[in-house]
NUKOLTI-543926 format. One record per atom (N, C-alpha, C): residue in one letter; chain; x, y, z. Coordinates in Angstrom, 1 decimal, padded with zeros to 4 digits, m for minus. Layout:
<sites>
 resn chain     xx     yy     zz
    A     A      X      Y      Z
...
</sites>
This chain:
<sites>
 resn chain     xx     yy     zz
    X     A m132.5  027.3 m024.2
    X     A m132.9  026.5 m025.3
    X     A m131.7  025.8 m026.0
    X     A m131.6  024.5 m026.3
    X     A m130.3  024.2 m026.8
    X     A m130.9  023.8 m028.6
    X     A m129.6  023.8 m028.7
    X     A m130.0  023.5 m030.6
    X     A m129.6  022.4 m031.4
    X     A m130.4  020.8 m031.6
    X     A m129.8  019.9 m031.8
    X     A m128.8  019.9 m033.2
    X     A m128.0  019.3 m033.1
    X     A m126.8  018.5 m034.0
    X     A m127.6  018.2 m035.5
    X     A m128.3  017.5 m035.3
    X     A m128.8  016.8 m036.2
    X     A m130.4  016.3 m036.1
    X     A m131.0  016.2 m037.0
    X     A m131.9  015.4 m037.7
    X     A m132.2  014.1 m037.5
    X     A m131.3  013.2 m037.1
    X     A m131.5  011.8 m037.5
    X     A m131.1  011.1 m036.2
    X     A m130.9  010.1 m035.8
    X     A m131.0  009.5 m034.7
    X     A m129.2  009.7 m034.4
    X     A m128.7  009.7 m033.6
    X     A m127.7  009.6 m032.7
    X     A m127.1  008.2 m033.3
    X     A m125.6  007.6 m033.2
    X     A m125.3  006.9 m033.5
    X     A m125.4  005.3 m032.6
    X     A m125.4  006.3 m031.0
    X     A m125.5  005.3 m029.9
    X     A m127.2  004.8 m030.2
    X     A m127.7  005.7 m030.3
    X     A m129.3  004.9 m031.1
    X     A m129.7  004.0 m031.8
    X     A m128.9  004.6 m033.0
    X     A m128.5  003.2 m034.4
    X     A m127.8  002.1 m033.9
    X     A m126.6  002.2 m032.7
    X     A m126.1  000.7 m032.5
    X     A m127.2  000.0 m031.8
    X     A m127.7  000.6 m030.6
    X     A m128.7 m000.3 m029.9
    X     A m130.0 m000.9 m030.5
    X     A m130.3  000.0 m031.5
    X     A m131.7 m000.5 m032.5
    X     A m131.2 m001.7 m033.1
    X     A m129.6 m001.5 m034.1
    X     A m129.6 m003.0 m035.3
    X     A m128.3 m003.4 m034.9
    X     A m128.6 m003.5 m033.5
    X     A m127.4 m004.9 m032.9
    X     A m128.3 m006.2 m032.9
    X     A m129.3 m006.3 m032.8
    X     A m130.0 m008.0 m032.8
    X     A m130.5 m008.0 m033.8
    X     A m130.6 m007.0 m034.7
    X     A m130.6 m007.6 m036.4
    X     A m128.9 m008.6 m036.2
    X     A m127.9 m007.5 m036.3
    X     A m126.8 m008.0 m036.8
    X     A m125.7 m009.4 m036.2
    X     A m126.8 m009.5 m034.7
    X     A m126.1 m010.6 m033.8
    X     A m126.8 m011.7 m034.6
    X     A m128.2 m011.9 m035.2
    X     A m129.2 m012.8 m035.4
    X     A m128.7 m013.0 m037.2
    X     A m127.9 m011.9 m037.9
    X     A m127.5 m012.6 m038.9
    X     A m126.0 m013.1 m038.8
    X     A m125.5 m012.8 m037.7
    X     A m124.2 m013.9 m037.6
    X     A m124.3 m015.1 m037.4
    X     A m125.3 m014.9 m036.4
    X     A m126.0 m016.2 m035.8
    X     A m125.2 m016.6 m034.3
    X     A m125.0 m014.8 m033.4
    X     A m124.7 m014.9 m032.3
    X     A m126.1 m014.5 m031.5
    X     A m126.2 m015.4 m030.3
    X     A m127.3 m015.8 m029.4
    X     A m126.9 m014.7 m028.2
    X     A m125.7 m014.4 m028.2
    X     A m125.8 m013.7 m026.4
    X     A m124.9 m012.6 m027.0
    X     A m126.0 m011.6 m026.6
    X     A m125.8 m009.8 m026.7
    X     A m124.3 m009.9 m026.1
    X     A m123.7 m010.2 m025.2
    X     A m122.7 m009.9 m024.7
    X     A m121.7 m010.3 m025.2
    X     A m121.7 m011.0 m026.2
    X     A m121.0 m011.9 m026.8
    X     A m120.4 m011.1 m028.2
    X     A m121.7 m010.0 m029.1
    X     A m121.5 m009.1 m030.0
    X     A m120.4 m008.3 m030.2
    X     A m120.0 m007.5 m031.2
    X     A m119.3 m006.6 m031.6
    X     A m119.4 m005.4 m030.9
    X     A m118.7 m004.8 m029.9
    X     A m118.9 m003.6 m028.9
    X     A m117.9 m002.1 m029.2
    X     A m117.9 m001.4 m029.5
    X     A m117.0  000.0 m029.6
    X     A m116.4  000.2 m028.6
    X     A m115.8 m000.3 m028.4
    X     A m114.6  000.3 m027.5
    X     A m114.0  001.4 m027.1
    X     A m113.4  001.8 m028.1
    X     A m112.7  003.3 m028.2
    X     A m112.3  003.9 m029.6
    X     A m111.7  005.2 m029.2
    X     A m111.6  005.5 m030.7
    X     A m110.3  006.6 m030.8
    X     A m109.5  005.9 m031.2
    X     A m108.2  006.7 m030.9
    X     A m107.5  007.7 m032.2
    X     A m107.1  008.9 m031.8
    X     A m107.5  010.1 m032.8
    X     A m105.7  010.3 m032.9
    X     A m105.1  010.1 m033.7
    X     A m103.2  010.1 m034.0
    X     A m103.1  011.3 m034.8
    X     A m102.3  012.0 m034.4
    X     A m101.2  013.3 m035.6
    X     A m099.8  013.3 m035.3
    X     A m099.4  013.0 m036.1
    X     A m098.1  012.7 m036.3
    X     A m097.4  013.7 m037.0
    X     A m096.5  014.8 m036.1
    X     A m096.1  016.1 m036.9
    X     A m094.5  016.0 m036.9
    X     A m094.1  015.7 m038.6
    X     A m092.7  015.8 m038.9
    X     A m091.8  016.8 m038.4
    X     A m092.6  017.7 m038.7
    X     A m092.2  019.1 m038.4
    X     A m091.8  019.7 m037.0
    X     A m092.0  018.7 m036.1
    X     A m092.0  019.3 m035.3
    X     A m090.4  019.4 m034.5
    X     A m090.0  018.3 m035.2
    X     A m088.5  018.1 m034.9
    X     A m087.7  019.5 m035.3
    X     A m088.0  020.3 m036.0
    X     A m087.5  021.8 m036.7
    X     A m087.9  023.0 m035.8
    X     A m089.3  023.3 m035.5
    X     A m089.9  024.0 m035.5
    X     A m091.2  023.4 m034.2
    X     A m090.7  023.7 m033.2
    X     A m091.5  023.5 m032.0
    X     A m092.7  024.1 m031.8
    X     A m093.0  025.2 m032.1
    X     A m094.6  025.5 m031.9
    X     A m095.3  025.3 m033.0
    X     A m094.9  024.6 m034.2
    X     A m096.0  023.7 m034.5
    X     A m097.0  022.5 m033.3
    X     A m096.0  021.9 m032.7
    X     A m096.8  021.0 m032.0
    X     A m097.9  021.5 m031.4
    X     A m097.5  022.8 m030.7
    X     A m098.4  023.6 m030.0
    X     A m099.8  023.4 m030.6
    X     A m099.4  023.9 m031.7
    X     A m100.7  024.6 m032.7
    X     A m101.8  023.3 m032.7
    X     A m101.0  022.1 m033.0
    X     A m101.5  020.7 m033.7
    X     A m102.3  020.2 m032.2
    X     A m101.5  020.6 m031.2
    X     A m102.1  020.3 m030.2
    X     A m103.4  020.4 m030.1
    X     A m103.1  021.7 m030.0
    X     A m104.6  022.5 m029.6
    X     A m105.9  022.0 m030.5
    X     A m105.7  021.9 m032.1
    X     A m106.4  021.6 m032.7
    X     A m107.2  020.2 m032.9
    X     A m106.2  019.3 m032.4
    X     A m106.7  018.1 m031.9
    X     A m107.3  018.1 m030.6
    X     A m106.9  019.2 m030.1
    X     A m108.0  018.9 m028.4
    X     A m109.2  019.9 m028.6
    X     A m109.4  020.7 m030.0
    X     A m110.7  020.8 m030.5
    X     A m111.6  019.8 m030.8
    X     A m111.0  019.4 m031.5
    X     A m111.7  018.1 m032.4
    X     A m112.4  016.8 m031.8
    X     A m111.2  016.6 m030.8
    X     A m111.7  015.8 m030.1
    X     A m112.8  015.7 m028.6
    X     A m112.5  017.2 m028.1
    X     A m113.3  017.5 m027.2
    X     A m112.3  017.2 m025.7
    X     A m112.0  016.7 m025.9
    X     A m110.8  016.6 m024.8
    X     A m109.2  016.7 m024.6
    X     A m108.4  017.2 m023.9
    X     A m107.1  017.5 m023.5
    X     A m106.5  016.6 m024.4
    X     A m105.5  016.8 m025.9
    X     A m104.6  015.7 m026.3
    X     A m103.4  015.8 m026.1
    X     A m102.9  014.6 m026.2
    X     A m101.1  014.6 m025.0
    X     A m100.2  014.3 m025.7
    X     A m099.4  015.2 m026.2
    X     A m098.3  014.8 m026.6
    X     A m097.4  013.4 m026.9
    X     A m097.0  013.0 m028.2
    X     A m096.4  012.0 m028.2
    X     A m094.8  012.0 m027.9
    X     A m093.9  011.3 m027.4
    X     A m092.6  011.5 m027.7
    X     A m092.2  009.9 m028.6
    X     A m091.2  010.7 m029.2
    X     A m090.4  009.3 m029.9
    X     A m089.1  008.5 m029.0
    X     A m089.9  007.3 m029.6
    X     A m089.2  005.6 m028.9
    X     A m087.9  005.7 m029.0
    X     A m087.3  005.9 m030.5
    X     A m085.5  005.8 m030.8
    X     A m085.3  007.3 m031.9
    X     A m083.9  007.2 m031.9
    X     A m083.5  008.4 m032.4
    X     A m083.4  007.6 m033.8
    X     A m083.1  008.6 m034.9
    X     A m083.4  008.2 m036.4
    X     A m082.8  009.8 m037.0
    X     A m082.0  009.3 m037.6
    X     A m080.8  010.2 m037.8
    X     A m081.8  011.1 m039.4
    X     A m081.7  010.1 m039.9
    X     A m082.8  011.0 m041.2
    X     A m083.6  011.8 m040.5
    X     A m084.6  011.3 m039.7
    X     A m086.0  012.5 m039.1
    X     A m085.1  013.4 m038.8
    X     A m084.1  013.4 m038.0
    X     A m083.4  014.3 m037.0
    X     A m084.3  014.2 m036.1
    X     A m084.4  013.0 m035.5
    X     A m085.0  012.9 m033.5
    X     A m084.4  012.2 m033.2
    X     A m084.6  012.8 m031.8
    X     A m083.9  012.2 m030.4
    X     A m085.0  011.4 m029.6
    X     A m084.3  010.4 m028.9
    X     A m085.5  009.7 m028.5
    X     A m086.1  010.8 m027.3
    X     A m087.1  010.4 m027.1
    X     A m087.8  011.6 m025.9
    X     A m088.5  012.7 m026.3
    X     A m087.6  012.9 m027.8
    X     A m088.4  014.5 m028.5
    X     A m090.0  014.3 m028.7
    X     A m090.8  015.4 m028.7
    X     A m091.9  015.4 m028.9
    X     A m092.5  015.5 m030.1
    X     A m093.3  014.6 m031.1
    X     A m093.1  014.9 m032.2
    X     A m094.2  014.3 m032.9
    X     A m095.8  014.1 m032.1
    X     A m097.3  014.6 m032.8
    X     A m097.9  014.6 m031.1
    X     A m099.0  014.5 m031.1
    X     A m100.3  014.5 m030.3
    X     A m101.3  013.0 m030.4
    X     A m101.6  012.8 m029.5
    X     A m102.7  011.9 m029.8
    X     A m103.7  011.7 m028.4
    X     A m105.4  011.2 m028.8
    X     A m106.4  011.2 m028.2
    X     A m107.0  009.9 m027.7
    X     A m107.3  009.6 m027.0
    X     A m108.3  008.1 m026.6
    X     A m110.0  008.9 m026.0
    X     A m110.5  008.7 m027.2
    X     A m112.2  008.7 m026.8
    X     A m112.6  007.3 m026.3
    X     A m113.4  007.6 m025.1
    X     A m114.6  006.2 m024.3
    X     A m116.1  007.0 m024.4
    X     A m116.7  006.0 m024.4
    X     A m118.5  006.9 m023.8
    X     A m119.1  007.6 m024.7
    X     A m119.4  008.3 m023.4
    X     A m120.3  010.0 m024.9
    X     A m119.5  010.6 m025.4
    X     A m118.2  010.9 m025.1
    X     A m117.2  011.3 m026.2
    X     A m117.3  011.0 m027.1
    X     A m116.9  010.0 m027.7
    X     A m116.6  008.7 m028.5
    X     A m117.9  008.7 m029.4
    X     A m118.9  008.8 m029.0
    X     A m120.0  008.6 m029.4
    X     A m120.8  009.5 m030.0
    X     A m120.4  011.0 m029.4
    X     A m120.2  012.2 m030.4
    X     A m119.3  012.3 m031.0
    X     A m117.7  012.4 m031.1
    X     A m116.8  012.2 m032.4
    X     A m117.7  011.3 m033.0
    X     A m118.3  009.9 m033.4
    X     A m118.7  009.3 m033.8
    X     A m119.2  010.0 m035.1
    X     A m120.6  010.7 m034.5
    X     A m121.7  011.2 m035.1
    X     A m120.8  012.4 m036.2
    X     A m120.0  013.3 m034.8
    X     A m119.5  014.0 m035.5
    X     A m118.5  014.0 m037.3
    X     A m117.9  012.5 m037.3
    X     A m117.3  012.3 m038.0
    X     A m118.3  011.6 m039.2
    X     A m119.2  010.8 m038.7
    X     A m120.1  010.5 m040.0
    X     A m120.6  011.5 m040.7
    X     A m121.2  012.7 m040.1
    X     A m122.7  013.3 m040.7
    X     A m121.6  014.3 m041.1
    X     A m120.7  014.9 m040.4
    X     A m120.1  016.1 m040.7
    X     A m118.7  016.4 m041.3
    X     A m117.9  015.1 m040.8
    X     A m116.3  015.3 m041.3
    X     A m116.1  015.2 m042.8
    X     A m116.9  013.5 m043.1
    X     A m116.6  012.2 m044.3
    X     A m117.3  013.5 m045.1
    X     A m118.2  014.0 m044.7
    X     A m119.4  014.7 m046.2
    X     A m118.7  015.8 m046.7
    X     A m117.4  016.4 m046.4
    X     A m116.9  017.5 m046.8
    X     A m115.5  017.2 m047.3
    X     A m115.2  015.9 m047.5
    X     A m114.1  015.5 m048.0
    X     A m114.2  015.5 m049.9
    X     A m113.4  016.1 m050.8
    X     A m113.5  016.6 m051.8
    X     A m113.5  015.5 m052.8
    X     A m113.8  015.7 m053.7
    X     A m114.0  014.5 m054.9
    X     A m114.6  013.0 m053.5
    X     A m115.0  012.4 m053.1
    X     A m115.3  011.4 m052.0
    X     A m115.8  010.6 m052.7
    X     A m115.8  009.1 m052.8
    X     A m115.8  008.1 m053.3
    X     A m116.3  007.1 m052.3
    X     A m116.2  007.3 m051.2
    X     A m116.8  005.7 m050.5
    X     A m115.4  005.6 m049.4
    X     A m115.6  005.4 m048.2
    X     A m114.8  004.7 m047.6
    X     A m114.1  003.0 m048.1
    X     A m112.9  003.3 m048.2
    X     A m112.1  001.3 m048.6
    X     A m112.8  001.1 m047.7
    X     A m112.7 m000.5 m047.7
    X     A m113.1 m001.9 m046.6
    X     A m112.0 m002.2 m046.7
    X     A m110.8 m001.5 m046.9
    X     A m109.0 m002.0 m046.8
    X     A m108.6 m001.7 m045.1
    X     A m109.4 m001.0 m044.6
    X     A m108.9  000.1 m043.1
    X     A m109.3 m001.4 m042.0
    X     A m109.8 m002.9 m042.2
    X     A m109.9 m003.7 m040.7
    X     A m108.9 m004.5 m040.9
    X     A m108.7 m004.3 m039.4
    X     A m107.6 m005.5 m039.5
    X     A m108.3 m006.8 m038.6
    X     A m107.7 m008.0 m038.1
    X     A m107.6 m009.2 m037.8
    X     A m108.6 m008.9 m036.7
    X     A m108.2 m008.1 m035.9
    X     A m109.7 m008.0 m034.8
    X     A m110.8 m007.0 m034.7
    X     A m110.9 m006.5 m036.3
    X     A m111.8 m005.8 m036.3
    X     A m112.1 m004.1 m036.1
    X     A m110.9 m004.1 m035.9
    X     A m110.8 m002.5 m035.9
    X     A m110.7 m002.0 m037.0
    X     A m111.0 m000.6 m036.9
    X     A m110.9  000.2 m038.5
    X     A m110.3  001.1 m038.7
    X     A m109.5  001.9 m039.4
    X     A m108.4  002.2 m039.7
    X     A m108.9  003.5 m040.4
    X     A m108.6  004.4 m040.8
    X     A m109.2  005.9 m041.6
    X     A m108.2  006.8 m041.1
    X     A m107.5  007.0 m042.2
    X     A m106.6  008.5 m042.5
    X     A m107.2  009.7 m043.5
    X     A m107.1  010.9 m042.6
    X     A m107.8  011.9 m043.1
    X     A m106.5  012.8 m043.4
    X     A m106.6  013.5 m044.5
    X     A m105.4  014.6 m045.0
    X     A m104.9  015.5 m044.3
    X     A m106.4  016.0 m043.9
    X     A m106.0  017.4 m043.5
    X     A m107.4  017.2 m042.2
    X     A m107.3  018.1 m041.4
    X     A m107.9  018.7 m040.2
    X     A m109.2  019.8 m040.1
    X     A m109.3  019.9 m041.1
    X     A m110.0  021.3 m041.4
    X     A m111.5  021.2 m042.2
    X     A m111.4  019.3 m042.0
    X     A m112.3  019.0 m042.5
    X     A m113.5  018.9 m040.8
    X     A m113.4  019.1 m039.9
    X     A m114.0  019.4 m038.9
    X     A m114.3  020.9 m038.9
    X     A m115.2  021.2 m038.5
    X     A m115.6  022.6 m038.0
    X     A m115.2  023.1 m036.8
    X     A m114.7  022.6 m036.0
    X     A m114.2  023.2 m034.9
    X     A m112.8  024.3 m035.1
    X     A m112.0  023.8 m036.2
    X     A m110.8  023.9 m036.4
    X     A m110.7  025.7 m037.3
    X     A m110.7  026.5 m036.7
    X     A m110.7  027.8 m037.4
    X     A m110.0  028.5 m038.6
    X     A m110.2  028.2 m039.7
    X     A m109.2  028.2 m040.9
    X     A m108.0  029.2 m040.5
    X     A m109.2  030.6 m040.2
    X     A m108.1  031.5 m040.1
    X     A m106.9  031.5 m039.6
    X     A m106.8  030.6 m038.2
    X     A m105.4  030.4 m037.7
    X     A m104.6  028.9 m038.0
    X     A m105.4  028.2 m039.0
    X     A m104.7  027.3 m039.8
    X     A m103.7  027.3 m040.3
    X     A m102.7  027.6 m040.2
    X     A m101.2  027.9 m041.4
    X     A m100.9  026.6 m041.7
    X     A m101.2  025.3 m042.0
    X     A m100.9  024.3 m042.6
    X     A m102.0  022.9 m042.3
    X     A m101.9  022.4 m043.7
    X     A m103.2  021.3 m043.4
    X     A m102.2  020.2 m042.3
    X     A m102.3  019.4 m041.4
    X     A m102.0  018.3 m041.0
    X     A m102.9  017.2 m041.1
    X     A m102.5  015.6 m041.3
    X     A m103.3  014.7 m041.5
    X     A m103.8  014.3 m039.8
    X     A m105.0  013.3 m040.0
    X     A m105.5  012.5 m038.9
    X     A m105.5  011.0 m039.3
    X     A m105.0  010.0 m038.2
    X     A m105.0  009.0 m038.4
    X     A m106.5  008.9 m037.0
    X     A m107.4  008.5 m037.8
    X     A m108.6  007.6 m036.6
    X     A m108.8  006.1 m036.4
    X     A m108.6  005.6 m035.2
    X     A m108.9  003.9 m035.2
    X     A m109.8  004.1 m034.7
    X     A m110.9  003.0 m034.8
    X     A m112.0  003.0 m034.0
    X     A m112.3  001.5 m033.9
    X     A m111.7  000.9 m032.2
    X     A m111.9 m000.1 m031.8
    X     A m112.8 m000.5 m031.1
    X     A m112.8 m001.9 m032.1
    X     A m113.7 m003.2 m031.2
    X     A m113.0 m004.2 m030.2
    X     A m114.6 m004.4 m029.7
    X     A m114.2 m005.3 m029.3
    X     A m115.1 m006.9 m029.3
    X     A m114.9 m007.9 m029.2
    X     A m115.3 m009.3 m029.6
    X     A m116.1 m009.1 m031.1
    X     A m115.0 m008.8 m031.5
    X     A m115.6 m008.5 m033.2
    X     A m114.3 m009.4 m034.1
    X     A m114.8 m009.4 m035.6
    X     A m114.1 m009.6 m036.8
    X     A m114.9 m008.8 m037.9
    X     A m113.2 m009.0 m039.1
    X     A m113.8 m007.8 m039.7
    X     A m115.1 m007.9 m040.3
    X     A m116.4 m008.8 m040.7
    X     A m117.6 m009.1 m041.3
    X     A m118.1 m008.2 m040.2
    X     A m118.1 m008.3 m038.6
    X     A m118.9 m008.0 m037.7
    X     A m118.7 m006.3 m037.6
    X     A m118.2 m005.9 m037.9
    X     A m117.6 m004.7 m037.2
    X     A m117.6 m004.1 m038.9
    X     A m118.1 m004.3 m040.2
    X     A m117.7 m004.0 m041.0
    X     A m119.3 m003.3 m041.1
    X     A m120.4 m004.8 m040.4
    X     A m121.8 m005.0 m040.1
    X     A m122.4 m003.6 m039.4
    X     A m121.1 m003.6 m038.0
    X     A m121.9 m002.5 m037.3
    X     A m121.5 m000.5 m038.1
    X     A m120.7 m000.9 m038.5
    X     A m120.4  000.8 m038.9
    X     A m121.6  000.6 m040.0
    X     A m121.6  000.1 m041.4
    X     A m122.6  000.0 m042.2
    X     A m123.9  000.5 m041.6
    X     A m124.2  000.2 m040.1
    X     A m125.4  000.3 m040.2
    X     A m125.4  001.4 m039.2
    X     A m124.7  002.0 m038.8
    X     A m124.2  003.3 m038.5
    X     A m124.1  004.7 m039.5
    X     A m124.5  003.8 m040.2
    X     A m124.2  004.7 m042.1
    X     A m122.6  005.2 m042.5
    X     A m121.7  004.5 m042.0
    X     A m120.3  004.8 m042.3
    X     A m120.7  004.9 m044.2
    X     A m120.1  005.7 m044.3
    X     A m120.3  005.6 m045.8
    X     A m118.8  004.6 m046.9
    X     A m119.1  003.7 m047.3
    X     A m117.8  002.5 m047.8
    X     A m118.1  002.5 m049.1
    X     A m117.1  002.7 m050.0
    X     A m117.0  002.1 m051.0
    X     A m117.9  000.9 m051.6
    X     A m118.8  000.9 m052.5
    X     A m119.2 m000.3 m053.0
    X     A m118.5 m001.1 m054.0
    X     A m118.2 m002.3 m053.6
    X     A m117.3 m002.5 m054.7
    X     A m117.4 m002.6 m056.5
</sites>
């Protein structure tokens, strides 16, 4: 017997339902032509790790909770005497969701991450840029359930993009809205 997620429709559901609402109020004619999800790229960037190496470990792991798949280490481009890094050092993690991945982080981040964030106010419409992608920094990690407090010894932040494609920011601002991204009203 399995036990569903949720209540409400799946996210991949809601795009396919109110994409020809949202093509028909741009006043685009060919579906292929629309705003499409791309990918969804999941960043941690750990200071720390230049000190103290099994931090990364840890950050690792917790990102390849979250995301559901293997995350890969980043190394740094140039050395930078303040951070104390060498170029090559390793020093966050990061993820690329496609498909049903992507599509459950999705869900997972609407219904379950955003709703447990403290005092919450609305997502900015500050996070698109020029081609439509959207932008969302999270504090801390622990606002996912996967991530087990107990062995938590420090909050780290998430940087999430979530890219389009043949979009602008109206279009892509269109499709999360009706995804129920929750945004700030101005």
């Amino acid at each position: 017997m399995t036990a569903t997620l949720y209540l409400c429709k799946s996210s991949r559901q809601l795009y396919e339902e109110r994409l020809p609402e949202i093509l028909k109020a741009h006043g685009i004619t060919n579906r292929l032509a629309g705003p499409r999800l791309e990918k969804i790229c999941l960043n941690m960037g750990v200071g720390r790790a230049a000190s103290d190496g099994q931090i990364l470990n840890i950050v690792t792991e917790h990102l390849s909770l979250i995301a559901g798949q293997r995350a890969v280490p980043t190394r740094a481009k140039k050395s930078i005497a303040n951070f104390r890094t060498r170029v090559g050092m390793k020093i966050g993690a990061r993820v690329t969701l496609r498909g049903a991945r992507m599509w459950a982080f999705l869900d997972k981040l609407i219904h379950l991450a955003i709703p447990r964030i403290k005092d919450f106010r609305g997502l900015s419409r500050k996070g698109f840029d020029k081609a439509g992608n959207y932008n969302l920094g999270l504090r801390e990690q622990a606002l996912f359930h996967e991530v087990v407090l107990d062995k938590l010894e420090h909050n780290q932040g998430l940087q999430i993009t979530i890219c389009f494609r043949n979009s602008n920011e109206q279009l892509s601002y269109a499709v999360l809205k009706a995804l129920h991204m929750p945004f700030r009203e101005k």
